[in-house]
KEDRENDO-389317 format. One record per atom (N, C-alpha, C): atom name; x, y, z. Coordinates in Angstrom, 2 decimals, padded with zeros to 5 digits. Example, Ala and Ser with C-alpha at 12.3 -4.5 7.8 and 13.67 -1.06 7.14 Angstrom:
BEGIN
N;013.19;-005.69;007.80
CA;012.30;-004.50;007.80
C;013.20;-003.30;007.80
N;012.85;-002.25;007.08
CA;013.67;-001.06;007.14
C;012.90;000.03;007.87
This chain:
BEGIN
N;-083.58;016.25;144.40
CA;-084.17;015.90;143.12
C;-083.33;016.54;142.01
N;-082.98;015.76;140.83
CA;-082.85;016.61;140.03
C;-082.84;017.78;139.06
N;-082.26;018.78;138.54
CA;-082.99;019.68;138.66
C;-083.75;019.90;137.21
N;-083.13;018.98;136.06
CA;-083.39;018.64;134.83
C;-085.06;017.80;135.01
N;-085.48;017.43;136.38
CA;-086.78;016.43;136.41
C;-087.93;018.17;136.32
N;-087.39;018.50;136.73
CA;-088.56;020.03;137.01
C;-089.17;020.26;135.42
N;-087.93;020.32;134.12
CA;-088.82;020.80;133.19
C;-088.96;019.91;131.97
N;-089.03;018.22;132.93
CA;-089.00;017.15;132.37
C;-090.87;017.52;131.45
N;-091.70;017.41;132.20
CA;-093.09;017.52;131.42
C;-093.32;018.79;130.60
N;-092.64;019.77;130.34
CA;-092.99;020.75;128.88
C;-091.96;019.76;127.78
N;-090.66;019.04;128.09
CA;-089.93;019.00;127.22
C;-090.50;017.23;126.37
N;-091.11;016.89;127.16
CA;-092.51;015.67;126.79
C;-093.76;016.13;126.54
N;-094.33;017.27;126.47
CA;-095.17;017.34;125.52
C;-094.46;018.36;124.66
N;-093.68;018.79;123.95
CA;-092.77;019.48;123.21
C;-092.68;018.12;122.19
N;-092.42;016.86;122.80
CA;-091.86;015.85;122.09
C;-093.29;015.73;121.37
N;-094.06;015.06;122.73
CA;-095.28;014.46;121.93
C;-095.96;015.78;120.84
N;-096.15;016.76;121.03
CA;-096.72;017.69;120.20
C;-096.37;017.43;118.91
N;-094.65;017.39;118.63
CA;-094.39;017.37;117.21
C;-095.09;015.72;116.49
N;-095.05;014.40;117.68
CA;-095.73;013.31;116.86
C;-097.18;013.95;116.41
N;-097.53;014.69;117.26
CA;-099.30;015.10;117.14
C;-099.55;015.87;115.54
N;-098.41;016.76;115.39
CA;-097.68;017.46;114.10
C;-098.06;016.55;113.01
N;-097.37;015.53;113.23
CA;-097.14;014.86;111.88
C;-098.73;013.95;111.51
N;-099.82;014.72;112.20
CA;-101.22;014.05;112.25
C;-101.26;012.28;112.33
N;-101.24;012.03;113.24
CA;-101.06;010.24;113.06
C;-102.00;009.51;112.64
N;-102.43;008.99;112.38
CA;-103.63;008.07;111.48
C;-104.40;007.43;113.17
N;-105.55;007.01;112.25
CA;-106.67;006.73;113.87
C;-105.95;006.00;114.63
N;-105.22;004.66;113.62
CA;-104.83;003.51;114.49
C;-103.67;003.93;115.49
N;-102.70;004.74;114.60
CA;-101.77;005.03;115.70
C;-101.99;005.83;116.79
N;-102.93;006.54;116.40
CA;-103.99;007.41;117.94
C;-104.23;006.80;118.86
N;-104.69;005.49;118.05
CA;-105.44;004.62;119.33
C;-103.92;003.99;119.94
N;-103.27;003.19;119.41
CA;-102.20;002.65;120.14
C;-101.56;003.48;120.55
N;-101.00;004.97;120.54
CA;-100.14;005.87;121.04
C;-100.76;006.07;122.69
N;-102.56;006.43;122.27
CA;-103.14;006.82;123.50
C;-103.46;005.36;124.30
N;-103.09;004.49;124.06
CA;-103.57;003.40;124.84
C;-101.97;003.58;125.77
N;-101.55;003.58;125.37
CA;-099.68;003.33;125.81
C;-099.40;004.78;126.91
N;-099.84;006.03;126.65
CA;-100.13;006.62;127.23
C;-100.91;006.76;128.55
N;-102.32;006.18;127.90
CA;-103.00;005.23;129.39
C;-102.05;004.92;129.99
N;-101.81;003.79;129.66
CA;-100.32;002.76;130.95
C;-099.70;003.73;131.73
N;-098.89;004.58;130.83
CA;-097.90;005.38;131.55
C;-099.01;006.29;132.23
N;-099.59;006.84;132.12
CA;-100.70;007.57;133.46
C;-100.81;006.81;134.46
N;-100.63;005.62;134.39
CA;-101.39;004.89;135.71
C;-100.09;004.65;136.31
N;-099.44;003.99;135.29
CA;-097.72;004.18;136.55
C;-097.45;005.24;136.73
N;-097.44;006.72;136.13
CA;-096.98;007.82;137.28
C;-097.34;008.16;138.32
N;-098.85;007.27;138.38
CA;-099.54;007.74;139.43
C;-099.35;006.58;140.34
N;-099.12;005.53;140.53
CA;-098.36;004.59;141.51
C;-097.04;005.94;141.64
N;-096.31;005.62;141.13
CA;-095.28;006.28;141.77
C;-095.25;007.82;142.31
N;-096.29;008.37;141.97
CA;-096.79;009.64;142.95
C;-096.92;009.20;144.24
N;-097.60;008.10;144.58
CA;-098.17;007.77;145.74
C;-096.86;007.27;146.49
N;-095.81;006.71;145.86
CA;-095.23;006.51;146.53
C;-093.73;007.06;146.89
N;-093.69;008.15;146.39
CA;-092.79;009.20;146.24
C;-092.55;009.82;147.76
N;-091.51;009.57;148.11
CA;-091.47;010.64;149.79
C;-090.65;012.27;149.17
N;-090.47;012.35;148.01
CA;-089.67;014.11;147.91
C;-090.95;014.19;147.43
N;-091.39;016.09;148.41
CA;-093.01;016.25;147.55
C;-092.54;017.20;146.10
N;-091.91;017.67;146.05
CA;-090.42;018.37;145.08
C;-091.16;017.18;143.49
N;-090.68;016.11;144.05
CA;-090.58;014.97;143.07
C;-091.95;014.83;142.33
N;-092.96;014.69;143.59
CA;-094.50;014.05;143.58
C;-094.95;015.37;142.38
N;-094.65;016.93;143.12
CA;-095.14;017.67;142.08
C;-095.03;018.02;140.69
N;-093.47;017.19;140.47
CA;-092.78;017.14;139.25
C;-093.90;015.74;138.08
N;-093.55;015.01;138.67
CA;-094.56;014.20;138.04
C;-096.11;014.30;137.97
N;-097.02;015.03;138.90
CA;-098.40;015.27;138.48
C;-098.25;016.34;137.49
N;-097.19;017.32;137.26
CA;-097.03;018.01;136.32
C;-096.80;017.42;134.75
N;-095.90;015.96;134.86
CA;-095.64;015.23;133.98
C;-097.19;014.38;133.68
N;-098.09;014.13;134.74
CA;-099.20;013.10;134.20
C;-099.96;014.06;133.33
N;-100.25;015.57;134.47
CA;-100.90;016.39;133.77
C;-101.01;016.74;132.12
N;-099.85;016.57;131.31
CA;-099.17;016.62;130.39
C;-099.48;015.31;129.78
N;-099.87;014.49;129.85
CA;-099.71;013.18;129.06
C;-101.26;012.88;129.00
N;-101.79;012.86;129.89
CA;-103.02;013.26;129.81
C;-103.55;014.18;128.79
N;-103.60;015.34;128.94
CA;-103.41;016.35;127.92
C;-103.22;015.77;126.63
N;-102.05;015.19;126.30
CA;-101.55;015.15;124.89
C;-102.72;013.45;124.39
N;-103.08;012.87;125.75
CA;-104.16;011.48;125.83
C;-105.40;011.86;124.84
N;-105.73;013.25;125.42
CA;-106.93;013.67;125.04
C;-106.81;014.34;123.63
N;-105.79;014.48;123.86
CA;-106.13;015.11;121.90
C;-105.74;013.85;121.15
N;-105.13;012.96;121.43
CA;-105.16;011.52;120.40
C;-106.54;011.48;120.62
N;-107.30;010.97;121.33
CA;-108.50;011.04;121.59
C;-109.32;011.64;120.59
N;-109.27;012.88;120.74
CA;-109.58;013.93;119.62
C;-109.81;013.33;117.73
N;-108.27;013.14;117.85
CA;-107.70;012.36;116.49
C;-108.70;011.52;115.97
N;-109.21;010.25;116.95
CA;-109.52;008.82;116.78
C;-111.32;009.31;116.33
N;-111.38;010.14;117.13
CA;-112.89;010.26;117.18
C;-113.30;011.18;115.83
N;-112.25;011.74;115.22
CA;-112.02;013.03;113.86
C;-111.91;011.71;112.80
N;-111.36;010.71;112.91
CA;-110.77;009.42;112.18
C;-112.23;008.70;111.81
N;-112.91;008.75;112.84
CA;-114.40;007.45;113.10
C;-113.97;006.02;112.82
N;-112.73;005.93;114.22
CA;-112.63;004.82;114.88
C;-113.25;004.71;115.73
């Protein structure tokens, strides 16, 4: 595995944090965290089908993280009264 994939999920919510920074308006909460959805559900197909467990743990570390950053858009939308 690569070894740059290990501290792939701090350096993605590092990213997403600073969009979270710039406070995004409800709508883009909602479309950021909808898009987010998606990508949760494909990391998690490809967890399942991952044979390096190296890899598998790299990415529940990465869903863990997107998730995370899911729930505070979340946060946002519901602070917004969308």
């Amino acid at each position: 595995m690569d070894p740059s994939v290990d501290d792939s999920p701090a350096r993605l919510a590092a990213a997403l944090r600073r969009v979270l920074a710039c406070r995004p308006g409800a709508v883009e909460a909602v479309s950021l965290a909808r898009k987010l959805k998606e990508f949760t559900v494909e990391l998690t197909v490809e967890i399942h089908t991952l044979p390096d467990i190296a890899a598998r743990q790299a990415l529940r570390r990465l869903r863990a993280e997107v998730e995370h950053i899911t729930d505070e858009l979340d946060t946002i939308q519901s602070a917004k009264g969308t």
